[in-house]
C-alpha positions as CSV (number, residue, x, y, z in Angstrom):
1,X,0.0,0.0,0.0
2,X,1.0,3.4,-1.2
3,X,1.1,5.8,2.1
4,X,0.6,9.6,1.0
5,X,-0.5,12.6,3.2
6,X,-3.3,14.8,3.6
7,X,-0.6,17.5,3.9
8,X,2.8,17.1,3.6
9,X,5.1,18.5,6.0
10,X,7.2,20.8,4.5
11,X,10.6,20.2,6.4
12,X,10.9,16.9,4.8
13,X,11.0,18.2,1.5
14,X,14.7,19.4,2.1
15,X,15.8,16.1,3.0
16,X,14.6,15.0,-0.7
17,X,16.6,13.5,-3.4
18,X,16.1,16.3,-6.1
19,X,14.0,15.6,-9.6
20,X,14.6,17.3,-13.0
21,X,13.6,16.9,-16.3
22,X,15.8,14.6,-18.3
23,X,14.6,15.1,-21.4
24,X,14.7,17.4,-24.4
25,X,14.4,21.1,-24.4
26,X,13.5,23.3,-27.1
27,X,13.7,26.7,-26.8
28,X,10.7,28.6,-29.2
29,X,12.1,31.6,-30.4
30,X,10.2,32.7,-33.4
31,X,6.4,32.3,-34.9
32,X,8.0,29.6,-37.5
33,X,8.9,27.7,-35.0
34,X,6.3,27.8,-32.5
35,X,4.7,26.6,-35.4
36,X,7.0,23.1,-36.1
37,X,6.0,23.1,-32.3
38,X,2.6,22.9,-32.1
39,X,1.9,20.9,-34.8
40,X,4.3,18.4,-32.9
41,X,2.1,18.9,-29.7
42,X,-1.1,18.6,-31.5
43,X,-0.5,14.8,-32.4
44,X,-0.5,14.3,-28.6
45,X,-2.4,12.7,-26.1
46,X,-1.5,14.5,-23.1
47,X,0.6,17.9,-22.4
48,X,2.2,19.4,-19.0
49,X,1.4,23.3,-18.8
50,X,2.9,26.1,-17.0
51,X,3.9,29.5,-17.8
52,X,7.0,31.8,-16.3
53,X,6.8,35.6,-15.7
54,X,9.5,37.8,-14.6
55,X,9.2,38.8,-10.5
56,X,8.4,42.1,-9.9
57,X,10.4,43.7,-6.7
58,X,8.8,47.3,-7.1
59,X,5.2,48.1,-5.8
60,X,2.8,48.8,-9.0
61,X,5.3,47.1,-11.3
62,X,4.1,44.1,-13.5
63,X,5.3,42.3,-16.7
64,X,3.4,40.2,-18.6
65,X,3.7,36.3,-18.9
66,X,6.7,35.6,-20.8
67,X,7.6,31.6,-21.0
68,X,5.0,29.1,-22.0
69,X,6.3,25.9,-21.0
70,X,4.0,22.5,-22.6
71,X,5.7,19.2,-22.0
72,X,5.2,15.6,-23.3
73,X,6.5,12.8,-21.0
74,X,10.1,13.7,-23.0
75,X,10.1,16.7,-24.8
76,X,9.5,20.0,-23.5
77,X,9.0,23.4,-25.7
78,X,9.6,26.6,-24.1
79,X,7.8,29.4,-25.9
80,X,9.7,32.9,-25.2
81,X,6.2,34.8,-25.1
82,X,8.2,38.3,-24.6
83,X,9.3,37.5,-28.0
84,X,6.8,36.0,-30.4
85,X,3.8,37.2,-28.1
86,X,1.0,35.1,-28.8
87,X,0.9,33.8,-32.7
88,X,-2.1,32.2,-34.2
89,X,-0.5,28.3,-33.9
90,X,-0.3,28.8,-29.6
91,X,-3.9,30.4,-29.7
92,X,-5.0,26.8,-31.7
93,X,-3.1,24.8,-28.8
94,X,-4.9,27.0,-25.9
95,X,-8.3,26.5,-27.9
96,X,-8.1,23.0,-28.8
97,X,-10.8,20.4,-26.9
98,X,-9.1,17.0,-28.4
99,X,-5.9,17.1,-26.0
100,X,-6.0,17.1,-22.6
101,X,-3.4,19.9,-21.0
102,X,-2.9,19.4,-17.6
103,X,-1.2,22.1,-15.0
104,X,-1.3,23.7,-11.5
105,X,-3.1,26.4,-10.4
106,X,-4.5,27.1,-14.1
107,X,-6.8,29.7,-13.6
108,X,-3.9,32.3,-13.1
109,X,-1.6,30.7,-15.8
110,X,-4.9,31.3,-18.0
111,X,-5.6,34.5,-16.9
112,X,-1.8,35.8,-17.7
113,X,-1.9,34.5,-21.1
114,X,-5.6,36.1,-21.7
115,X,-4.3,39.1,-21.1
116,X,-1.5,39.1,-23.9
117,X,-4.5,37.9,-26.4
118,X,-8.0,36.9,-25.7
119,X,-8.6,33.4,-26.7
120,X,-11.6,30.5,-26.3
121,X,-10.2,28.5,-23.6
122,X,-9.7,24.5,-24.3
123,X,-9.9,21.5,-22.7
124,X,-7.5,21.8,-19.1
125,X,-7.0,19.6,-16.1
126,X,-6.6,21.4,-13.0
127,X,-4.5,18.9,-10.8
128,X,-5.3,20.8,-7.4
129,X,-8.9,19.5,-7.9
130,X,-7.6,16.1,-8.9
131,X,-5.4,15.4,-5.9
132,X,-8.3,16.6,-3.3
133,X,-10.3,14.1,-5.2
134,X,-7.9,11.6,-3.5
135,X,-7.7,13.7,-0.4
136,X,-5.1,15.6,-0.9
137,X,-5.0,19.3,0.7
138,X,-1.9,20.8,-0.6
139,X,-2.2,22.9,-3.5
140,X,1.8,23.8,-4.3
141,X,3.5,21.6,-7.1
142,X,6.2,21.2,-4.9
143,X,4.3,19.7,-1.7
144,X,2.3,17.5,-4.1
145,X,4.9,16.2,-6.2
146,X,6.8,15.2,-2.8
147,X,4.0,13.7,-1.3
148,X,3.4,11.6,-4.4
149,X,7.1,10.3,-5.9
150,X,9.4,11.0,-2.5
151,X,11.4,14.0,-4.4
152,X,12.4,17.3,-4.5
153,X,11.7,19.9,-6.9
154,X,13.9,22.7,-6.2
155,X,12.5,26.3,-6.8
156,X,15.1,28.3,-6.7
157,X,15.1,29.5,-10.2
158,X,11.5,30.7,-9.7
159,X,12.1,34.5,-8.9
160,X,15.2,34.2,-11.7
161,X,14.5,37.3,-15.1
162,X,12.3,35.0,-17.3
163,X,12.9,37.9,-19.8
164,X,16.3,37.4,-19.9
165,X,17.9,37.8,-23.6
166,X,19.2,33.9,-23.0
167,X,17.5,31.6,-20.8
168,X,20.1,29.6,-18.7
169,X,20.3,26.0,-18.4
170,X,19.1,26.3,-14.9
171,X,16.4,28.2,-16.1
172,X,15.6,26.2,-19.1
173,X,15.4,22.6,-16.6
174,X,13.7,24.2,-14.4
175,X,10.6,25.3,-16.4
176,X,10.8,22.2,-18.1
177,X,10.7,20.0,-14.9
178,X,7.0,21.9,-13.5
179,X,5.7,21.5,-17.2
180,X,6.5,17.8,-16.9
181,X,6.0,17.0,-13.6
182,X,2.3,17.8,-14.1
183,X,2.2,14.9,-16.0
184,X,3.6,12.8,-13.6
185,X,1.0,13.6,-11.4
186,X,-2.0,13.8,-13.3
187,X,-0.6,10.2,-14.1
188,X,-0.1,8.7,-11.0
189,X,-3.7,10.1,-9.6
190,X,-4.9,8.2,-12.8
191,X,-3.4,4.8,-11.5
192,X,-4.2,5.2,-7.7
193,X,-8.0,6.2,-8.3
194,X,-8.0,3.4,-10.6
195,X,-6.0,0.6,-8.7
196,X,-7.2,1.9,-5.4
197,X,-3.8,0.8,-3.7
198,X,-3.4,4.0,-1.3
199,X,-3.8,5.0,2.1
200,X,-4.3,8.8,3.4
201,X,-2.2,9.7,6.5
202,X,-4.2,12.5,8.5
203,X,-2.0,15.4,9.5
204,X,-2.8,17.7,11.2
């Protein structure tokens, strides 16, 4: 029997072994090839979603979204947004209803890319609403993703300049890993709703 946690103590998470995202990256630079890279995505199944924007360390200041991350179980594509913006071929990903795009905390990822270019929203799995389907409280990637596999996925990159004229590799494997990791998850939930070999330990 699987043992997870209602909430997961977030101590334990340093004492981790840490999880990337070992497969390929491909950095979107221009509307040709976000092109290539959604008609890749489009003969998929199943996508991990995320976006990137730069932090903002002044009161009033915000930037737009500027990294659209959408992962397949080995590939990830990293669409610079403060670049290409939003081209017709990523607005017929986002509107699609034949692929299932899962991510965390959606409704704000959505909302960010909105405003760059309104856009019919598609079909999206939010996995917060999964995992409390299984009893699960925590909302963060992080915490879930721990509770789930036993590993770490290290966030110090997060407050890093997504609008950075090169993206480094730290960068780059980090935005990869979340993108990817929601599939992990959204995958996992699948198998222990449907083999039902789990326990929930109460924390409280």
């Amino acid at each position: 029997m699987k043992i997870i946690y209602n909430k997961y103590d977030k101590q334990r998470i340093q004492e981790l072994p840490r999880v990337l995202f070992e497969g390929r990256i491909i950095v979107v630079f221009t509307e040709r090839e976000a092109n290539r890279a959604v008609d890749y995505l489009m003969k998929q199944k199943l996508l991990g979603f995320d976006t990137e924007t730069r932090p903002s360390f002044k009161k009033g200041q915000m930037f737009q979204v500027a990294l659209l991350q959408v992962a397949t179980p080995d590939t990830c594509f990293l669409f610079r947004l403060n670049r290409i913006g939003l081209p017709d071929s990523i607005i017929r990903l986002l509107e699609d209803r034949t692929i299932t795009k899962v991510g965390l905390s959606l409704q704000d990822d959505l909302r960010l890319l909105h405003a760059r270019r309104p856009f019919k929203t598609g079909t999206f799995v939010e996995l917060q609403k999964e995992v409390k389907d299984i009893g699960i409280e925590d909302n963060s990637l992080q915490k879930i993703y721990a509770n789930l596999f036993g590993e770490k996925i290290a966030k110090n990159q997060q407050l890093s300049n997504w609008e950075a004229d090169v993206l480094t590799e730290a960068q780059q494997r980090y935005a990869a890993t979340d993108a990817w990791a929601c599939i992990q998850i959204h995958e996992e939930v699948s198998r222990m709703k449907r083999e039902k070999d789990f326990v929930i330990n109460e924390q409280n």
